[in-house]
DSSP file (Angstrom, degrees, kcal/mol; ACC not computed):
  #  RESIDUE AA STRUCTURE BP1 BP2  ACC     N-H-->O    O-->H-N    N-H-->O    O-->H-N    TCO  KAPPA ALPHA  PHI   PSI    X-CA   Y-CA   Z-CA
    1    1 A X              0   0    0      0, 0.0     2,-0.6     0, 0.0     0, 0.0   0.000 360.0 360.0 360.0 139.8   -2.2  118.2  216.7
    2    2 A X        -     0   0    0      1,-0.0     2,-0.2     2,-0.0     0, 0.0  -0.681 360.0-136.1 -91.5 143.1   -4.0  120.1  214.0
    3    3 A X        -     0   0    0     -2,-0.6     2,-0.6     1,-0.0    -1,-0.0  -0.579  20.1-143.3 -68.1 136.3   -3.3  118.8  210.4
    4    4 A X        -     0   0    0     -2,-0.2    -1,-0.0     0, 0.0    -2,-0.0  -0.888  16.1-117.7-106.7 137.6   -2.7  121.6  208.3
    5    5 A X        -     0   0    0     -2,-0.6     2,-0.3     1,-0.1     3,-0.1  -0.374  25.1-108.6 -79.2-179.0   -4.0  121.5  204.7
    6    6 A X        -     0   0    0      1,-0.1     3,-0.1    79,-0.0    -1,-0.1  -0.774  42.7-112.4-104.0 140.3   -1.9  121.6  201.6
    7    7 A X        -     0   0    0     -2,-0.3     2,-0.1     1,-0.2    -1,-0.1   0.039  34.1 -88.4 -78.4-169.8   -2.2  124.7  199.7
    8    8 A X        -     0   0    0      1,-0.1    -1,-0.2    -3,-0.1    74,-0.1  -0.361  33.5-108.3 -88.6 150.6   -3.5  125.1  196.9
    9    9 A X     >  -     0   0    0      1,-0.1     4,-1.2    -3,-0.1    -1,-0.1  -0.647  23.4-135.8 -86.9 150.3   -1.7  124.8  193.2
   10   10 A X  H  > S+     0   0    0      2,-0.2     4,-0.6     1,-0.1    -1,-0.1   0.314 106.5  64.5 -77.4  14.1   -1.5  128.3  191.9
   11   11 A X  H >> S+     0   0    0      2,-0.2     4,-1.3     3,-0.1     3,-0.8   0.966 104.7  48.6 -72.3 -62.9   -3.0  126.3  188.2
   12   12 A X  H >> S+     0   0    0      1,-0.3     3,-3.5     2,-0.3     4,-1.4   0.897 107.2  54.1 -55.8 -74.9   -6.3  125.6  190.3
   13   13 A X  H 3X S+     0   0    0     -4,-1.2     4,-1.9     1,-0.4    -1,-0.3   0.723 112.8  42.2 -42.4 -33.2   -6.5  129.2  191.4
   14   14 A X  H << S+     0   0    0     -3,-0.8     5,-0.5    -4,-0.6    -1,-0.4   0.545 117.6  44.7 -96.7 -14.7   -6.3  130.4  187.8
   15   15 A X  H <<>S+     0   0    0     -3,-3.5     5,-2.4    -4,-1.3     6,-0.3   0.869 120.8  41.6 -91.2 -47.8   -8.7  127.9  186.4
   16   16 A X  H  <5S+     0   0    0     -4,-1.4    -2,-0.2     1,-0.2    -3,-0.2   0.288 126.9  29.4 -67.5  -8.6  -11.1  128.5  189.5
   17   17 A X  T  <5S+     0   0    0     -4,-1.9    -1,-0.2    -5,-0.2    -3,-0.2   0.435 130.4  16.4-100.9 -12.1  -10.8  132.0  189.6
   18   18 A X  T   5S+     0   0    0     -4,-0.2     4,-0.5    -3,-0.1     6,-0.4   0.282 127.4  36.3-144.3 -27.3  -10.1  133.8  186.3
   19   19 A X  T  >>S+     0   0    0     -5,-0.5     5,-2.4    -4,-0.2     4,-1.6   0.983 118.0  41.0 -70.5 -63.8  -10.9  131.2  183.6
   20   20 A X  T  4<S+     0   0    0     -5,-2.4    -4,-0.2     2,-0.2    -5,-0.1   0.824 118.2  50.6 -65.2 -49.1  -13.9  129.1  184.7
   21   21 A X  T  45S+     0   0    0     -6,-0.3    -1,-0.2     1,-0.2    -2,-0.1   0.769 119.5  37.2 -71.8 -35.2  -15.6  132.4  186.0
   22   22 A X  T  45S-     0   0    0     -4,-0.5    -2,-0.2    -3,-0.3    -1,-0.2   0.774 106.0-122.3 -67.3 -51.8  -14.9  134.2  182.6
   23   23 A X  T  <5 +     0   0    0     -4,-1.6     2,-0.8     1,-0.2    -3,-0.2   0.349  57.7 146.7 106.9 -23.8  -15.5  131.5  180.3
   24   24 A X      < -     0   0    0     -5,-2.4    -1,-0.2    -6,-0.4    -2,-0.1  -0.564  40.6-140.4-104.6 150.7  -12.8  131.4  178.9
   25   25 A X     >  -     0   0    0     -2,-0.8     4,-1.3     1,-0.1    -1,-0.0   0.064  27.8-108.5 -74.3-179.6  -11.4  128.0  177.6
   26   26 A X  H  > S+     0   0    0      2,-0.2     4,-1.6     1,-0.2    14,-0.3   0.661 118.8  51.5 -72.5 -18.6   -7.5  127.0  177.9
   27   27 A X  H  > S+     0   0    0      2,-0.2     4,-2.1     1,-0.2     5,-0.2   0.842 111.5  43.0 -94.6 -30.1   -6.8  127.3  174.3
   28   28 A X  H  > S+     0   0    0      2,-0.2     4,-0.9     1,-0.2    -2,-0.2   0.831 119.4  52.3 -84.7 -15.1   -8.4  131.0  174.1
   29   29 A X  H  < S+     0   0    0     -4,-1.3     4,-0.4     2,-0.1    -1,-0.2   0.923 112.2  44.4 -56.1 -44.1   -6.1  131.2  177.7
   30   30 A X  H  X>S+     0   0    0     -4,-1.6     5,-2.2     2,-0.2     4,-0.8   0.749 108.5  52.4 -75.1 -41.5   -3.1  129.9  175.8
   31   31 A X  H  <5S+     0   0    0     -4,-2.1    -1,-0.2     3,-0.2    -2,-0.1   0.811 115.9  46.5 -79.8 -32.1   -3.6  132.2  172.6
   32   32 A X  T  <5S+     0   0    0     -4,-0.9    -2,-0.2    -5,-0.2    -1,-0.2   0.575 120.1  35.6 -74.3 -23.7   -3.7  135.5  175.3
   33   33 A X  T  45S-     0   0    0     -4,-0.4    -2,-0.2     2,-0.1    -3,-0.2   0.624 110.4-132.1-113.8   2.1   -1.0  134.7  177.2
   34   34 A X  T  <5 +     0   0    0     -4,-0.8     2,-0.2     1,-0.3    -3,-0.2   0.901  65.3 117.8  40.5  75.4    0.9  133.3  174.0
   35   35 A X  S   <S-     0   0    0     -5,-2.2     2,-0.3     0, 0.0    -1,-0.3  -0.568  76.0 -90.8-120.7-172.4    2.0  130.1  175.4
   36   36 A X    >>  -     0   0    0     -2,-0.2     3,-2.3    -3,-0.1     4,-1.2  -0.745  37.9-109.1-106.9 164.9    0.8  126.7  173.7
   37   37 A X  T 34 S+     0   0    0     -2,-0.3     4,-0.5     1,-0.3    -1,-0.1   0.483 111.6  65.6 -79.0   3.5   -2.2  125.5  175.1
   38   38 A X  T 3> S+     0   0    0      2,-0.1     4,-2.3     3,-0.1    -1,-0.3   0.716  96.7  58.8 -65.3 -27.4    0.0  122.2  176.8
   39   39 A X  T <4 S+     0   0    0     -3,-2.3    -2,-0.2     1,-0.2     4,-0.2   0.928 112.4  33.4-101.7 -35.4    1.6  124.5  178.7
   40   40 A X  T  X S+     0   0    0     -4,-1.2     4,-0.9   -14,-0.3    -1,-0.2   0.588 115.7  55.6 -56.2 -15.9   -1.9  126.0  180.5
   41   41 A X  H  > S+     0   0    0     -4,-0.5     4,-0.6    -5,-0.2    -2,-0.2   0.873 106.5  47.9 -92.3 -29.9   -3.6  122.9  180.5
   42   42 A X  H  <>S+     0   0    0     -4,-2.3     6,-2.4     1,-0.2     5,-1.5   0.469 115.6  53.9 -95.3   4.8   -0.5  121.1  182.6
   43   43 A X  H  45S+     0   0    0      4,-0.2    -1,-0.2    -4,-0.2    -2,-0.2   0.636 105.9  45.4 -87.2 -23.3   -0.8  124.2  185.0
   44   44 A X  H  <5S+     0   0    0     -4,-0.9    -2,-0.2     1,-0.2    -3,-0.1   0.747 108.4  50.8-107.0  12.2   -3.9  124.1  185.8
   45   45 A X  T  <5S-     0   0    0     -4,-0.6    -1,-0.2   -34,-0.1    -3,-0.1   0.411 116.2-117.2-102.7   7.3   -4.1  120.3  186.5
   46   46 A X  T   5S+     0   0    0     -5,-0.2    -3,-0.2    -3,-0.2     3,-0.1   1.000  79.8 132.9  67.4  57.5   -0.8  121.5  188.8
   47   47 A X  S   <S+     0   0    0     -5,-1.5     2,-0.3     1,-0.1    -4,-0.2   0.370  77.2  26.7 -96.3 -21.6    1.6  119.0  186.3
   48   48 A X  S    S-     0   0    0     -6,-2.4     2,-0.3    -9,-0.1   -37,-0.1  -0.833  86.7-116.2-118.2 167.5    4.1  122.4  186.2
   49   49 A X        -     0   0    0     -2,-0.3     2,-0.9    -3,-0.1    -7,-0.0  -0.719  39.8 -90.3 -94.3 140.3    4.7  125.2  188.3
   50   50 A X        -     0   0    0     -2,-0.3     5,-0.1    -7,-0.1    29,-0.1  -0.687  37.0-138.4 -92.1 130.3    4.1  128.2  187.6
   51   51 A X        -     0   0    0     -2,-0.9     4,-0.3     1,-0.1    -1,-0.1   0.087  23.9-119.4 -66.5 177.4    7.2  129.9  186.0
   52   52 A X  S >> S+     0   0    0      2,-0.2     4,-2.2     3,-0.1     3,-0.8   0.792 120.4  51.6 -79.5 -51.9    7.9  133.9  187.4
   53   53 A X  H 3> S+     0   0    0      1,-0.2     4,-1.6     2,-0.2     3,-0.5   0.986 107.5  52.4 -74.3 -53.0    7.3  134.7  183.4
   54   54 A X  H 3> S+     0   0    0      1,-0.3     4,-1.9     2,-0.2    -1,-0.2   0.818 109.0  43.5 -30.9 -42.0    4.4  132.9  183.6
   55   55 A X  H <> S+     0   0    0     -3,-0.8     4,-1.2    -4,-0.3    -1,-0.3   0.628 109.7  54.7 -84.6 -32.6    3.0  134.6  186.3
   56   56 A X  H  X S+     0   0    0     -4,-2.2     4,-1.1    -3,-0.5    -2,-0.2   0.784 105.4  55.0 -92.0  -6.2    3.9  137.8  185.2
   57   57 A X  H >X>S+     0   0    0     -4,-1.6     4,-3.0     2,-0.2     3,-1.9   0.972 111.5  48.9 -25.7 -91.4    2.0  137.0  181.6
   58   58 A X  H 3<5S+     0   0    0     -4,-1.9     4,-0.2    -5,-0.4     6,-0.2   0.703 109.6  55.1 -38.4 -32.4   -1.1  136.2  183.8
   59   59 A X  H 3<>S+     0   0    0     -4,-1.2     5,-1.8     2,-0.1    -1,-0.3   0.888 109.8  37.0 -65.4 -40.2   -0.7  139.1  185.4
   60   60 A X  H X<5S+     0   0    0     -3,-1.9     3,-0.9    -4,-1.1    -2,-0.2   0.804 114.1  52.9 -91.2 -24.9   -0.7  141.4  183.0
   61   61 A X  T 3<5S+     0   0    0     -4,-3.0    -1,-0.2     1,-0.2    -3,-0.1   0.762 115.8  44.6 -72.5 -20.4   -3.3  139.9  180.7
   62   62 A X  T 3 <S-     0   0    0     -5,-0.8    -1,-0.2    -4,-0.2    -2,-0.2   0.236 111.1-125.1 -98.2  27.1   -5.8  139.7  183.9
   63   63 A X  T < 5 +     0   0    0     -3,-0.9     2,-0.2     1,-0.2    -3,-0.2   0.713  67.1 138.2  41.3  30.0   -4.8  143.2  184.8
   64   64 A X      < +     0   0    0     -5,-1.8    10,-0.6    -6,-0.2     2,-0.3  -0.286  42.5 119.2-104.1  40.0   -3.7  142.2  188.6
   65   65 A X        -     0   0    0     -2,-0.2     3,-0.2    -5,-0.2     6,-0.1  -0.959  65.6-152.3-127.4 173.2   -0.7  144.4  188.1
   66   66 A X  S    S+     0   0    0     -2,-0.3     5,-0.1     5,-0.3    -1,-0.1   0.586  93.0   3.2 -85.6  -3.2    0.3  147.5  190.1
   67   67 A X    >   -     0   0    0      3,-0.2     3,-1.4     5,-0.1     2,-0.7   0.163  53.5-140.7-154.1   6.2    1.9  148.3  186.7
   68   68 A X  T 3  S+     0   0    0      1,-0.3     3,-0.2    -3,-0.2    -8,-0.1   0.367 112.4  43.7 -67.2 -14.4    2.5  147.3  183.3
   69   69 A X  T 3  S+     0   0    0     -2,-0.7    -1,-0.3     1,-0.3     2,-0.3   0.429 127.7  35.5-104.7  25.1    6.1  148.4  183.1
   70   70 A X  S <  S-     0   0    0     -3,-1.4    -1,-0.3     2,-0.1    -3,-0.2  -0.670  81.2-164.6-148.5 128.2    6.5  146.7  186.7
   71   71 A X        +     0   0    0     -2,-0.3    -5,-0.3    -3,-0.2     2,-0.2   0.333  16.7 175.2 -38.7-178.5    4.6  143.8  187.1
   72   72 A X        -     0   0    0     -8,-0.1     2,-0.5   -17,-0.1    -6,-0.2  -0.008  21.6-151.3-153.7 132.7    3.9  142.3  190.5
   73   73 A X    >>  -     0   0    0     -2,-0.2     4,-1.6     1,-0.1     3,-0.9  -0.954  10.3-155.1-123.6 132.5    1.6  139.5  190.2
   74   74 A X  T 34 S+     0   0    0    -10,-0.6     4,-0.5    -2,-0.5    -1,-0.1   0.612  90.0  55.6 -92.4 -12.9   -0.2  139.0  192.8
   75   75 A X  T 34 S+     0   0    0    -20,-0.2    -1,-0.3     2,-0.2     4,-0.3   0.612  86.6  76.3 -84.5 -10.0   -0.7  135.3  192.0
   76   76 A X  T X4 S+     0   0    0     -3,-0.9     3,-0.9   -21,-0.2     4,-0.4   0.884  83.6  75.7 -69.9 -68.0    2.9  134.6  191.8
   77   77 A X  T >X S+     0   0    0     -4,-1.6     3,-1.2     1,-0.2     4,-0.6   0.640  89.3  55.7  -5.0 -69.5    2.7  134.7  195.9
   78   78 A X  H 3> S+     0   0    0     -4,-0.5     4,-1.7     1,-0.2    -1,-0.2   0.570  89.9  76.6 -45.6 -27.7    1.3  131.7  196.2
   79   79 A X  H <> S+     0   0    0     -3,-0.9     4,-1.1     2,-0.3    -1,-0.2   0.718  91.1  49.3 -66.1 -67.2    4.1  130.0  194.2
   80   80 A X  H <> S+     0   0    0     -3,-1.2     4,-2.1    -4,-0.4     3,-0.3   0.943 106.7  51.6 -68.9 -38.0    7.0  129.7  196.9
   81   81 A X  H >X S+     0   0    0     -4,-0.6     4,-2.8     1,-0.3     3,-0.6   0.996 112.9  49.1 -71.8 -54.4    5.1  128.3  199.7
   82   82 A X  H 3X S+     0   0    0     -4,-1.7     4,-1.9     1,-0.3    -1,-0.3   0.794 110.9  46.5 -55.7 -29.2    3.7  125.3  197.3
   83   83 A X  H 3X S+     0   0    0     -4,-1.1     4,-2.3    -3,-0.3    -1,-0.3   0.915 113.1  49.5-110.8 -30.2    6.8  124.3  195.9
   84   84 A X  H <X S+     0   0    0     -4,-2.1     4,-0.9    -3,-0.6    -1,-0.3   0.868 114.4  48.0 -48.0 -42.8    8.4  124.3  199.5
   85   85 A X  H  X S+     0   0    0     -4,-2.8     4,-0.9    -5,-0.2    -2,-0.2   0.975 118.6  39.8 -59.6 -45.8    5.2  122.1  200.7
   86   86 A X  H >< S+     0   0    0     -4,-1.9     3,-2.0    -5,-0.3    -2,-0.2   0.999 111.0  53.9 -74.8 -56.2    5.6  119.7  197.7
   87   87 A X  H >< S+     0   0    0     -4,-2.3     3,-0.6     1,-0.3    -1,-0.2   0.848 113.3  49.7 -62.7 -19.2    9.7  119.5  197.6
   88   88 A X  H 3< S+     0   0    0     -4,-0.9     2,-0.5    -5,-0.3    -1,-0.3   0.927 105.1  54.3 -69.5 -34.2    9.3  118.4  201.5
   89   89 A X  T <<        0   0    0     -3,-2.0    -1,-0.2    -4,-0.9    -2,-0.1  -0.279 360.0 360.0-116.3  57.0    6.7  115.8  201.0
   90   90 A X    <         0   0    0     -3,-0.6    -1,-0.2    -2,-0.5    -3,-0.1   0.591 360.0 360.0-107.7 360.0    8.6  113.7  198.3
């Protein structure tokens, strides 16, 4: 039987894919998306979940929306299937 792996935290994705790639640090993340800089640094070591307002923040400051007066962020997807993988394997 194949082992499936566990996906990925959406934190990781947003440190490994739009921060790290940029440059830009967690506190200059925190000050753009006007959260405090605890609250990115414990997403992107995947200690929180990423909130729906959260996600639509991130969206809109990385431009990944279809929208700015409708959101959709496309990194919020990821979001239900993780928190269903983790709340199974407590």
């Amino acid at each position: 039987m194949k082992k499936s792996r566990k996906p990925t935290h959406p934190g990781e994705v947003f440190y490994y894919d739009v921060l790290e790639p940029l440059g830009i640090s967690i506190t200059n993340a925190s000050k753009h998306l006007r959260v405090s800089r605890k609250t990115v640094s414990e997403l992107v070591s995947g200690k929180i979940s990423l909130s729906p307002l959260l996600a639509i923040r991130i969206a809109m400051v990385t431009n990944t929306t279809f929208s700015k007066k409708y959101p959709k962020p496309e990194i919020f997807l990821l979001t239900p299937k993780y928190i269903l993988i983790e709340k199974n394997n407590l």
